[in-house]
C-alpha positions as CSV (number, residue, x, y, z in Angstrom):
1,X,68.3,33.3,24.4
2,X,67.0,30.5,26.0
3,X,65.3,27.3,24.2
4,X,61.9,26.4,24.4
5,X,60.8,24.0,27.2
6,X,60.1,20.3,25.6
7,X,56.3,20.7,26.4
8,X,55.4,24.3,24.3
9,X,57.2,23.3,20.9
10,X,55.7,19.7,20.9
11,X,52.4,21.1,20.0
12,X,54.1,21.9,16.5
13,X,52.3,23.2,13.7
14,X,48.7,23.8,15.6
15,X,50.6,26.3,17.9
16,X,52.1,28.1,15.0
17,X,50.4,31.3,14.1
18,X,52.7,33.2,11.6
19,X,52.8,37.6,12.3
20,X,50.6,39.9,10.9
21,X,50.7,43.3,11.4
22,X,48.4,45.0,13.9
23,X,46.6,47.8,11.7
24,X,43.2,48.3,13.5
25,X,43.9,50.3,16.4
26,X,40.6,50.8,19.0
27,X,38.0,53.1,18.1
28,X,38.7,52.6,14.2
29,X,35.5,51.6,11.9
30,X,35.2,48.7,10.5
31,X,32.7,47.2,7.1
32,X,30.1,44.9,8.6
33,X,30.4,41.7,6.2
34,X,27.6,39.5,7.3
35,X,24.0,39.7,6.8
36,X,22.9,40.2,10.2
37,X,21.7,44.2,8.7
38,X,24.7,46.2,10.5
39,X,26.3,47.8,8.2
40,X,29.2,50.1,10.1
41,X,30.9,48.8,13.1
42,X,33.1,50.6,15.6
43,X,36.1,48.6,17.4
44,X,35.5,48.9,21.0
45,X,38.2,46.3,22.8
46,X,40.5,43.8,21.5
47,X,40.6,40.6,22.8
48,X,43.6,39.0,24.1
49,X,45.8,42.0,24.0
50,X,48.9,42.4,25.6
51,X,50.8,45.6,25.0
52,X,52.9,48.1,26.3
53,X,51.7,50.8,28.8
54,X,49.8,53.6,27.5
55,X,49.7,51.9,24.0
56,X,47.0,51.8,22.2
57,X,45.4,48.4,21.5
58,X,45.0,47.3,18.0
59,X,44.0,44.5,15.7
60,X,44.9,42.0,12.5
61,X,43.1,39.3,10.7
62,X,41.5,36.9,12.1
63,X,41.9,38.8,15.7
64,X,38.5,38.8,18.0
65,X,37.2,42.2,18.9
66,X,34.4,43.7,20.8
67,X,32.7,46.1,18.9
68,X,29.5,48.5,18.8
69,X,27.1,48.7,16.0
70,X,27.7,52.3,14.6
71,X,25.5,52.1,11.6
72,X,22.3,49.8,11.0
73,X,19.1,48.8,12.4
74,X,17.4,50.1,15.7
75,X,17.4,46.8,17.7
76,X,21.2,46.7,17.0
77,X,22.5,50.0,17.4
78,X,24.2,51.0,20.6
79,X,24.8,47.3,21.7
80,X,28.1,45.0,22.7
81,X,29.2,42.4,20.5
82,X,32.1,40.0,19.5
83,X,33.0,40.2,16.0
84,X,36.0,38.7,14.1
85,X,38.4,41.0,11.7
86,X,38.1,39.4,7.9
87,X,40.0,42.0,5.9
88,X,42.3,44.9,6.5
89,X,43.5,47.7,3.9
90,X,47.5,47.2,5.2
91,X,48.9,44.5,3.8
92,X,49.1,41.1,5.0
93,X,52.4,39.1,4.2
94,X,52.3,35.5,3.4
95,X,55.1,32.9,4.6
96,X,55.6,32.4,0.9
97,X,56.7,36.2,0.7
98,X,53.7,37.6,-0.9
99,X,51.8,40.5,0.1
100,X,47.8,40.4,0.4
101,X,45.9,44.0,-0.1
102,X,42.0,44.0,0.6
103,X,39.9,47.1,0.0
104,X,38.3,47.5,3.2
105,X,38.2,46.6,6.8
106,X,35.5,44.4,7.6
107,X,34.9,42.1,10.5
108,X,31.5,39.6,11.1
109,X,29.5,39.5,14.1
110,X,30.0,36.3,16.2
111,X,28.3,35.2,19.8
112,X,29.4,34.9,22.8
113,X,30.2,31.1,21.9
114,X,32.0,31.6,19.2
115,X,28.8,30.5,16.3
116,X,28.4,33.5,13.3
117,X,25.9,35.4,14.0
118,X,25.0,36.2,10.2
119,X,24.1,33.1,7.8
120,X,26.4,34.2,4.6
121,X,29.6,36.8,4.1
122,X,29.8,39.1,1.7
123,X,33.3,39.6,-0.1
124,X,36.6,37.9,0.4
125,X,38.0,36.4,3.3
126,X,41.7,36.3,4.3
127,X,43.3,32.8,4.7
128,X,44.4,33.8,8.0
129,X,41.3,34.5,9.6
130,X,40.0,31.2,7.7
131,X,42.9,29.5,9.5
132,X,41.7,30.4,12.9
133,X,38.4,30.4,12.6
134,X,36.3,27.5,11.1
135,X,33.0,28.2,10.8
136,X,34.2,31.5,8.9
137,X,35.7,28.9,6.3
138,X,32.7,27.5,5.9
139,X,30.6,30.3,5.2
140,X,33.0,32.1,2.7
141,X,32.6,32.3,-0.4
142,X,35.9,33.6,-1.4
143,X,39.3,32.7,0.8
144,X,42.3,34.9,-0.3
């Protein structure tokens, strides 16, 4: 196997995103977390995806997603948005060698430019989705 080139592993630790496993495959449902009024959202597209032919795309923590509003109020329903995966039922192992469980899957609605389109989150957040995301951080109450 070949080394890395000098210029990729000089970036160190900001380039280092540790595995998680990819347990929301497309057209799975999702917990809406924010307050924005949604309250079911359907995975539509995952961002960033690179996969094998014919495979089905699928999601993890802290992964960016376009989804539909399945569930919620009229001016929302039936519309395109980004959203951000917060939680996920399969578990999430840590570097440390624990394993993190959640109880649903939820994801928050985000903006084209990245800003959260809710003011608060309801529930726990996974530290890897905290991680990658900062302005999730700062609006959760609970990291995990």
């Amino acid at each position: 196997m070949a080394s890395k080139s000098r210029a990729v592993s000089a970036k160190g630790a900001a380039e280092f995103r540790p595995y998680v496993t990819k347990a929301l495959p497309v057209s799975s449902n999702v917990v809406c977390a924010d307050n924005t009024g949604a309250k079911i959202l359907k995975i539509a597209q995952v961002s960033k995806y690179k996969g094998r032919h014919s495979r089905q795309p699928s999601c993890s923590v802290g992964d960016l997603v376009t989804v539909t509003v399945k569930k919620g109020p009229a001016q929302l329903r039936k519309q395109i948005f980004g959203a951000v995966i917060i939680r996920q039922k399969y578990p999430v192992r840590r570097l440390n060698g624990t394993r993190v469980v959640f109880e649903d899957n939820a994801a928050v609605l985000v903006t084209p430019e990245g800003e959260i389109k809710g003011t608060d989150i309801k529930g726990p957040v996974a530290a890897e989705a905290a991680e990658k995301w900062p302005r999730i951080a700062n609006l959760a109450h609970m990291i995990i």
